[in-house]
N, CA, C and O atoms as CSV, one atom per row, in Angstrom:
chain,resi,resn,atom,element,x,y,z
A,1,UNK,N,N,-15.395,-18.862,-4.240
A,1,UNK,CA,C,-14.869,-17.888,-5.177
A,1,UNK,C,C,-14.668,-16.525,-4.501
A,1,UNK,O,O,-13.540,-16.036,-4.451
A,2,UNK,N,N,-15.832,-15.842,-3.931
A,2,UNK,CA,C,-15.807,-14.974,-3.015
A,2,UNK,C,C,-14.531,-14.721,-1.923
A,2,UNK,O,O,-13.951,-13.635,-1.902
A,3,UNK,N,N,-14.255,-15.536,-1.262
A,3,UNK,CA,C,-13.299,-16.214,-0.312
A,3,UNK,C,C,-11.810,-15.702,-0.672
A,3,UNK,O,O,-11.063,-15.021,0.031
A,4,UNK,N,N,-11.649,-16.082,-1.615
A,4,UNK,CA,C,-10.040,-16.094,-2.849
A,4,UNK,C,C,-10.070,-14.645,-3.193
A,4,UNK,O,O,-9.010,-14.049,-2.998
A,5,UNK,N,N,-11.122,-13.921,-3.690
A,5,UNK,CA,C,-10.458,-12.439,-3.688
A,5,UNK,C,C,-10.340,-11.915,-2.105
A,5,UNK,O,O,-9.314,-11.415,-1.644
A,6,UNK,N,N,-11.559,-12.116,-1.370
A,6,UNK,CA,C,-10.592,-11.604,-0.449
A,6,UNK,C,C,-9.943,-12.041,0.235
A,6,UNK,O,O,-10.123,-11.528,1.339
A,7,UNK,N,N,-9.172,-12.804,0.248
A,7,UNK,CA,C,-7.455,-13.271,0.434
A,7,UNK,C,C,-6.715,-12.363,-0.353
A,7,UNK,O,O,-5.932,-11.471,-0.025
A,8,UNK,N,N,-6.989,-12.636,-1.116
A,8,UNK,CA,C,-6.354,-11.713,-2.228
A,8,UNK,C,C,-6.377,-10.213,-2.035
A,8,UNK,O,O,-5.303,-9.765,-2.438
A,9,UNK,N,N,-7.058,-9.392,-1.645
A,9,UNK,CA,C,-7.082,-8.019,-1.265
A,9,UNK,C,C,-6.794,-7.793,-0.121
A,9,UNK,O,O,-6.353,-6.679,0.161
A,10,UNK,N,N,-6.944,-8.697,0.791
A,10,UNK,CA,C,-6.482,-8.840,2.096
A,10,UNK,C,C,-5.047,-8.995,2.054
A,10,UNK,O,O,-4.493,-8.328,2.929
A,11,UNK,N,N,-4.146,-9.766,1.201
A,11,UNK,CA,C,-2.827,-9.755,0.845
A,11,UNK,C,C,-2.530,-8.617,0.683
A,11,UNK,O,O,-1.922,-7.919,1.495
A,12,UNK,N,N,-3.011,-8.220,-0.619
A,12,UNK,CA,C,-2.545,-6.391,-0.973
A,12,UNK,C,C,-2.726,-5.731,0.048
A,12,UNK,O,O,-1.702,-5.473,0.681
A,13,UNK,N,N,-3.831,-5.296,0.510
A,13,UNK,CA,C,-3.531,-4.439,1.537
A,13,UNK,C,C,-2.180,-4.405,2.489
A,13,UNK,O,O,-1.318,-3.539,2.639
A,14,UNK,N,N,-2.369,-5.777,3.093
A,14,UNK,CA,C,-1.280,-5.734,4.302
A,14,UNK,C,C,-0.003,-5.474,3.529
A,14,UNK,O,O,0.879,-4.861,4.130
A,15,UNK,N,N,0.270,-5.939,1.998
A,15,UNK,CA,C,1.441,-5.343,1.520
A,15,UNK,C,C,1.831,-3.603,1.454
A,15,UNK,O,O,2.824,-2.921,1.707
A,16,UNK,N,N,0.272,-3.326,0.903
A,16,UNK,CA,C,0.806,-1.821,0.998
A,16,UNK,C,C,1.001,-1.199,2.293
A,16,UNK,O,O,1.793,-0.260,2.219
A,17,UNK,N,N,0.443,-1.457,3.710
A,17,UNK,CA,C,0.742,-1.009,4.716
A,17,UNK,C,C,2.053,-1.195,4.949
A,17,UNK,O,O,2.683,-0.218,5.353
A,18,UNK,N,N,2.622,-2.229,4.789
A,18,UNK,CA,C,4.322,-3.089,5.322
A,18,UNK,C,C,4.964,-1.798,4.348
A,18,UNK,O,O,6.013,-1.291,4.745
A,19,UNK,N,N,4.483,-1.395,3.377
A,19,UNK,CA,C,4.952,-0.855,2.374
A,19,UNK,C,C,5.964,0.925,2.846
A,19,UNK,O,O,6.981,1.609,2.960
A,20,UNK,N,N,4.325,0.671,2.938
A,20,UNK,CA,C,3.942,2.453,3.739
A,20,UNK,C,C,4.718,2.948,5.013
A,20,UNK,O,O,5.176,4.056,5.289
A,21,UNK,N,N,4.712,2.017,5.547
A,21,UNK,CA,C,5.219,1.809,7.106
A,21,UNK,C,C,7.025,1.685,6.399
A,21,UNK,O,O,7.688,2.362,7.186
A,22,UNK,N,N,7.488,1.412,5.870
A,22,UNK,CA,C,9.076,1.933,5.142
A,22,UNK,C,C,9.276,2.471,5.227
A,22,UNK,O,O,10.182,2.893,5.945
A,23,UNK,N,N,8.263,3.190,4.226
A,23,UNK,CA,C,8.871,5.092,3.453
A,23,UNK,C,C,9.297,5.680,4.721
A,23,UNK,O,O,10.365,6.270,4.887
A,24,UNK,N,N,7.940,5.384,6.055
A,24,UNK,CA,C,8.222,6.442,7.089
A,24,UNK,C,C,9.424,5.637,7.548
A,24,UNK,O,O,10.265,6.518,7.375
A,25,UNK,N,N,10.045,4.708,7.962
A,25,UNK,CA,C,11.424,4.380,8.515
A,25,UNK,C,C,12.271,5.105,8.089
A,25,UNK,O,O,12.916,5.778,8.893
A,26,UNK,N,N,12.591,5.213,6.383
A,26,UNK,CA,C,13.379,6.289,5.626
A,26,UNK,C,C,13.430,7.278,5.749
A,26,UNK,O,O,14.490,7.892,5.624
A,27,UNK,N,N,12.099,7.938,6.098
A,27,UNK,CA,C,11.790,9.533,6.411
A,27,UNK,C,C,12.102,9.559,7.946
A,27,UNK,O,O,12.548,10.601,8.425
A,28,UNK,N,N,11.939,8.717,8.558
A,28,UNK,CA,C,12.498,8.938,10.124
A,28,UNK,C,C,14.565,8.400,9.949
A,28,UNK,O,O,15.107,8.818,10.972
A,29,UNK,N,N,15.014,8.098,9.557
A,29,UNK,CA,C,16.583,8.509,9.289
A,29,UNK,C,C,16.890,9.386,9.026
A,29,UNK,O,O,17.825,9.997,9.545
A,30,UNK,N,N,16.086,9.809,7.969
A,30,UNK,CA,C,16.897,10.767,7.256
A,30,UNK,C,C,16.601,12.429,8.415
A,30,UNK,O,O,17.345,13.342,8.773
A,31,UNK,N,N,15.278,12.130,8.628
A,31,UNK,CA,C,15.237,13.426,9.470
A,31,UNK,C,C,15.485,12.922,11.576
A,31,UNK,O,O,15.642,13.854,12.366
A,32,UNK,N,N,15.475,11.907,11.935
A,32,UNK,CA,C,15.050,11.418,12.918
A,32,UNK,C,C,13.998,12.272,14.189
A,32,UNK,O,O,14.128,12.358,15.410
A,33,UNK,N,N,13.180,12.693,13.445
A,33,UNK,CA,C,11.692,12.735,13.808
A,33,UNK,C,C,11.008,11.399,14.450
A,33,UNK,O,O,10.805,10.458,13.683
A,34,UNK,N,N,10.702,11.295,15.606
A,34,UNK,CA,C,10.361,10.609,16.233
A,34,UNK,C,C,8.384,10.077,15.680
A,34,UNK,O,O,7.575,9.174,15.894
A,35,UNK,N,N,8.498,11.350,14.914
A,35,UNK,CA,C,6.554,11.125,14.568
A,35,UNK,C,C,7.045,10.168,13.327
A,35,UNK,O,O,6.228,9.249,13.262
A,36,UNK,N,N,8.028,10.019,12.340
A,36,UNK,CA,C,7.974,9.188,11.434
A,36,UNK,C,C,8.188,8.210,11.946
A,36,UNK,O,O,7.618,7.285,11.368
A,37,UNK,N,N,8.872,7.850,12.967
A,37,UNK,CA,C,8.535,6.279,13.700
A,37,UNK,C,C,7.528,5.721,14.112
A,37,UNK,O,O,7.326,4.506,14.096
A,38,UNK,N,N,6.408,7.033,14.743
A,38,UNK,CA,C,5.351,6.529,15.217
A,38,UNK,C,C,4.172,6.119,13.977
A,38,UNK,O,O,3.341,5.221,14.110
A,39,UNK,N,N,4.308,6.945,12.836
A,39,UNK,CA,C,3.665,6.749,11.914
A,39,UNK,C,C,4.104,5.464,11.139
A,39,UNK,O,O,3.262,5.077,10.328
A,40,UNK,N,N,5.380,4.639,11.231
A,40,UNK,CA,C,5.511,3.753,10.551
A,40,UNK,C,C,4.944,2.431,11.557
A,40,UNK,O,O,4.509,1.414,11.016
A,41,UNK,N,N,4.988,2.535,12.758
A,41,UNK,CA,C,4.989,1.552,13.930
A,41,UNK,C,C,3.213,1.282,13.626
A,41,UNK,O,O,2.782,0.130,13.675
A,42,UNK,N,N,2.393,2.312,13.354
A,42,UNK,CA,C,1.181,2.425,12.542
A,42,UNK,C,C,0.436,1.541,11.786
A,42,UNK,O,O,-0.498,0.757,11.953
A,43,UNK,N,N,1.278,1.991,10.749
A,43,UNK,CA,C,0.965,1.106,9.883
A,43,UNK,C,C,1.198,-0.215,9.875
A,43,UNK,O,O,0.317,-1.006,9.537
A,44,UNK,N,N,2.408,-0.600,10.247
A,44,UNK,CA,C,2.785,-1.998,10.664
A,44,UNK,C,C,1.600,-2.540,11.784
A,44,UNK,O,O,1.582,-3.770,11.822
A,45,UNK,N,N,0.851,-2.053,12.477
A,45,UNK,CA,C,-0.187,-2.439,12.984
A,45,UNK,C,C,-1.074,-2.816,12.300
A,45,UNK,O,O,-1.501,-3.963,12.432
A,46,UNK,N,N,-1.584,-1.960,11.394
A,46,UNK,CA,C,-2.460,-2.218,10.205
A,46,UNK,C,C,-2.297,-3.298,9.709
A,46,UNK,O,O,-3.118,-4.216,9.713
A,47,UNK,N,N,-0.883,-3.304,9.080
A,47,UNK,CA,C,-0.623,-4.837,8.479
A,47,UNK,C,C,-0.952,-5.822,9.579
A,47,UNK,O,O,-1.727,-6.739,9.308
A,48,UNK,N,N,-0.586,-5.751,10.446
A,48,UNK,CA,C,-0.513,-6.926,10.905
A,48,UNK,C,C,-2.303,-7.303,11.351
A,48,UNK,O,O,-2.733,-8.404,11.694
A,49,UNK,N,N,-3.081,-6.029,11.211
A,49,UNK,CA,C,-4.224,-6.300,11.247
A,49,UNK,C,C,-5.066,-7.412,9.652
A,49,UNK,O,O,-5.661,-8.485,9.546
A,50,UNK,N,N,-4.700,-6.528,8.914
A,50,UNK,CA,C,-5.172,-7.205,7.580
A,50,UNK,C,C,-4.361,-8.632,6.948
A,50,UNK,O,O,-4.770,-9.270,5.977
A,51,UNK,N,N,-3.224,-8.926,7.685
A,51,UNK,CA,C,-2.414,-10.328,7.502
A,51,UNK,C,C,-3.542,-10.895,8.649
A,51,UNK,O,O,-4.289,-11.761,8.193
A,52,UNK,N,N,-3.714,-10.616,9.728
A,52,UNK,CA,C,-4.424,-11.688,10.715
A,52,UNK,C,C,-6.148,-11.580,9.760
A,52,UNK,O,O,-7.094,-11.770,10.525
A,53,UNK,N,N,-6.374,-11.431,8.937
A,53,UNK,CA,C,-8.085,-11.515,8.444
A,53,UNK,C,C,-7.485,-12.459,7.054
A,53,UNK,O,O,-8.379,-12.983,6.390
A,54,UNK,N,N,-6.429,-12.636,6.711
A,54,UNK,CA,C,-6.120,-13.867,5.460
A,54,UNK,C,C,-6.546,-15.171,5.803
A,54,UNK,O,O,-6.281,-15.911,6.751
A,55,UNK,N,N,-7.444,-15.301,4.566
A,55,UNK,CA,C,-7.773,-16.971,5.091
A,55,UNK,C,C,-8.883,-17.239,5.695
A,55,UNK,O,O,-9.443,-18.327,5.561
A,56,UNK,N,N,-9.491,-15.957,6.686
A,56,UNK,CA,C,-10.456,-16.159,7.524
A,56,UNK,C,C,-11.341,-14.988,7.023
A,56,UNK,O,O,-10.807,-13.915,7.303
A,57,UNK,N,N,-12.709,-14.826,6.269
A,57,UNK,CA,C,-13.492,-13.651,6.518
A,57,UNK,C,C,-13.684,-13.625,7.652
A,57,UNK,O,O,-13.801,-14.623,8.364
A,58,UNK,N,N,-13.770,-12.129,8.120
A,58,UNK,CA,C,-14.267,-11.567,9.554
A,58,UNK,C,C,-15.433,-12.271,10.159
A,58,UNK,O,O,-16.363,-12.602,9.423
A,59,UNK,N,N,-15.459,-12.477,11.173
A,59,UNK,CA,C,-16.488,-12.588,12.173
A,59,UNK,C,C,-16.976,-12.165,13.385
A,59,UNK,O,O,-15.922,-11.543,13.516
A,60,UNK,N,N,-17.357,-12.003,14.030
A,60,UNK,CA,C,-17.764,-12.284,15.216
A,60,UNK,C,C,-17.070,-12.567,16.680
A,60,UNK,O,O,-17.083,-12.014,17.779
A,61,UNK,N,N,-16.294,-14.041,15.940
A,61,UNK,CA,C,-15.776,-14.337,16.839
A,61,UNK,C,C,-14.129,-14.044,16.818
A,61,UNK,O,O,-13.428,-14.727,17.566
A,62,UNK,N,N,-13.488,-13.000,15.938
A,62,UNK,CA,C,-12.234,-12.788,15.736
A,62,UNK,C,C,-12.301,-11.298,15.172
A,62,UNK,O,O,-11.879,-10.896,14.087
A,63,UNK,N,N,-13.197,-10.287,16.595
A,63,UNK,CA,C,-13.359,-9.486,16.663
A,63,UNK,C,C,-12.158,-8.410,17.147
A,63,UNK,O,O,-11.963,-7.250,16.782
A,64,UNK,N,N,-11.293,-9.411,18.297
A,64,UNK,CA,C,-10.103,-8.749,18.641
A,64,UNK,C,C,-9.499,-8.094,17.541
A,64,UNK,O,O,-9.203,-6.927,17.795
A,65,UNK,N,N,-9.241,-8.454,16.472
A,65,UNK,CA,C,-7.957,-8.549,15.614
A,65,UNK,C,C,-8.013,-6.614,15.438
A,65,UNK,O,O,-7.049,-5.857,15.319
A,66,UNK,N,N,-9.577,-6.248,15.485
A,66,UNK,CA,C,-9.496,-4.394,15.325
A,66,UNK,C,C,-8.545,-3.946,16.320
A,66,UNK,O,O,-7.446,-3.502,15.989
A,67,UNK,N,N,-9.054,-4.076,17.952
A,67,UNK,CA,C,-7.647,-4.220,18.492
A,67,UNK,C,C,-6.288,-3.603,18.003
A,67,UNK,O,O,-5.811,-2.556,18.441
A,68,UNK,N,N,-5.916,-4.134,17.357
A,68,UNK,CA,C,-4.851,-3.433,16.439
A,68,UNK,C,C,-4.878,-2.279,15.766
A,68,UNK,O,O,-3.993,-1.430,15.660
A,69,UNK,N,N,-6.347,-2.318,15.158
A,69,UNK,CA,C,-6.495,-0.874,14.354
A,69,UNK,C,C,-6.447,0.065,15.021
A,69,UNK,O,O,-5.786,1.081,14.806
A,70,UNK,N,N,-7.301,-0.212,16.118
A,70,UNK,CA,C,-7.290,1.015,17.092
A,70,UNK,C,C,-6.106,0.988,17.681
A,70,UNK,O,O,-5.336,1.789,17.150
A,71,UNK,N,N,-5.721,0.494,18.415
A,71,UNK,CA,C,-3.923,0.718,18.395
A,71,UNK,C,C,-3.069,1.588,17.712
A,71,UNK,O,O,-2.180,2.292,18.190
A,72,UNK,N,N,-3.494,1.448,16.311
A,72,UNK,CA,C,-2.198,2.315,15.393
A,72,UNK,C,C,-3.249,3.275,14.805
A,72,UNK,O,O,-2.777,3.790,13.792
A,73,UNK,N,N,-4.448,3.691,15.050
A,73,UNK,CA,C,-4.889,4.886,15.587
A,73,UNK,C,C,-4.362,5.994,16.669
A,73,UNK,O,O,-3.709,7.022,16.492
A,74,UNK,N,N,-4.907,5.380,17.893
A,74,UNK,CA,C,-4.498,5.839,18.956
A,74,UNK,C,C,-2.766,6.103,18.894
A,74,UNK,O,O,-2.338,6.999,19.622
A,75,UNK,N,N,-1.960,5.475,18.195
A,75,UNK,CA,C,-0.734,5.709,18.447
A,75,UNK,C,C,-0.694,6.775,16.876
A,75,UNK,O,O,0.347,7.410,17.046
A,76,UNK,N,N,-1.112,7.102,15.926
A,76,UNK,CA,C,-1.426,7.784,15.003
A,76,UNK,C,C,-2.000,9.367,15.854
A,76,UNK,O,O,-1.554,10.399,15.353
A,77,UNK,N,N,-2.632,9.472,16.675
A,77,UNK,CA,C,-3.309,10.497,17.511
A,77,UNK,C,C,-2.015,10.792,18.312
A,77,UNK,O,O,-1.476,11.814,17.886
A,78,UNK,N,N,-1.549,10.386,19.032
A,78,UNK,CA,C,-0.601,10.607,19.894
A,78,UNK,C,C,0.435,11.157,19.496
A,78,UNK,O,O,0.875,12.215,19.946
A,79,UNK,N,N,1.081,10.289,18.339
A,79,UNK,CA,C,2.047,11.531,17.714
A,79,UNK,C,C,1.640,13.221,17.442
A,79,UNK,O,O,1.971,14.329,17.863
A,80,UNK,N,N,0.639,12.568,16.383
A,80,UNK,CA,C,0.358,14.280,16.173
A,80,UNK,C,C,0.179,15.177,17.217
A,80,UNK,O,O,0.494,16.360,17.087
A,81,UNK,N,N,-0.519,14.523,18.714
A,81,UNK,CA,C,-0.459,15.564,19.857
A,81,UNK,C,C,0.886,15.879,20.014
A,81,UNK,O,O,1.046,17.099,20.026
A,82,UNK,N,N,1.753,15.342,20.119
A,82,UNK,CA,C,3.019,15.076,20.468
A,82,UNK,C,C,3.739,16.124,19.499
A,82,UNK,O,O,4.152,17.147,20.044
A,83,UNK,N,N,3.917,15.998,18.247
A,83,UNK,CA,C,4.216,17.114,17.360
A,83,UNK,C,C,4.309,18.128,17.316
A,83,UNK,O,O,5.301,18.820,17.086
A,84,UNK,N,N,2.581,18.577,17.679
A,84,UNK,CA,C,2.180,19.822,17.893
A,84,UNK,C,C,2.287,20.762,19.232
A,84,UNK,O,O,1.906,21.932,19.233
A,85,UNK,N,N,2.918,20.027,20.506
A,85,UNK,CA,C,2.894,20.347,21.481
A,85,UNK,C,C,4.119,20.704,21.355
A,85,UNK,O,O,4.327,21.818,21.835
A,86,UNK,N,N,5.156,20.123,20.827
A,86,UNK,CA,C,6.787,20.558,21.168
A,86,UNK,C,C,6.801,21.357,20.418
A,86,UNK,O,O,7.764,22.096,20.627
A,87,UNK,N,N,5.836,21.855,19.028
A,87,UNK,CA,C,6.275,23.298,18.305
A,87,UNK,C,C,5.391,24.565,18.920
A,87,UNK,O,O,5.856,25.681,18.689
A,88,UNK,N,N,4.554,24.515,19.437
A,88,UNK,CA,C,3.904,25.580,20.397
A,88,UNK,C,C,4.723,26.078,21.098
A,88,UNK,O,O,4.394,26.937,21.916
């Protein structure tokens, strides 16, 4: 029983990231700001973090999958250095 919600929230999530990770595609056209790409490329990490935990609660042994998080962290950090350096 346990199991099935989180599939289930594990679904939602990765939807709202795929989600999230849009808006900024839209907001990077319309302005082509290179940080709204990096912020959407982000989130799409995310997702693809919380799609790889469907089906499987976390363990141990499918520890890599953070990997990713930190990824669209670190690429989350980088923009903003990046941002803030070309308006100085």
């Amino acid at each position: 029983m346990l199991a099935s919600y989180y599939v289930f929230f594990s679904g939602a999530i990765a939807m709202g990231f795929a989600v999230a990770g849009l808006f900024f595609v839209r907001f990077w056209r319309r302005t082509g700001d290179r940080f709204f790409l990096a912020f959407a490329g982000a989130f799409w990490l995310l997702m693809l973090q919380a799609a790889t935990a469907l089906g499987n609660i976390p363990d141990e042994s499918r520890s890599w999958t953070y990997l990713l998080r930190l990824a669209a962290f670190i690429l989350i950090i980088v923009a903003i250095v990046l941002k803030n350096r070309r308006q100085a």
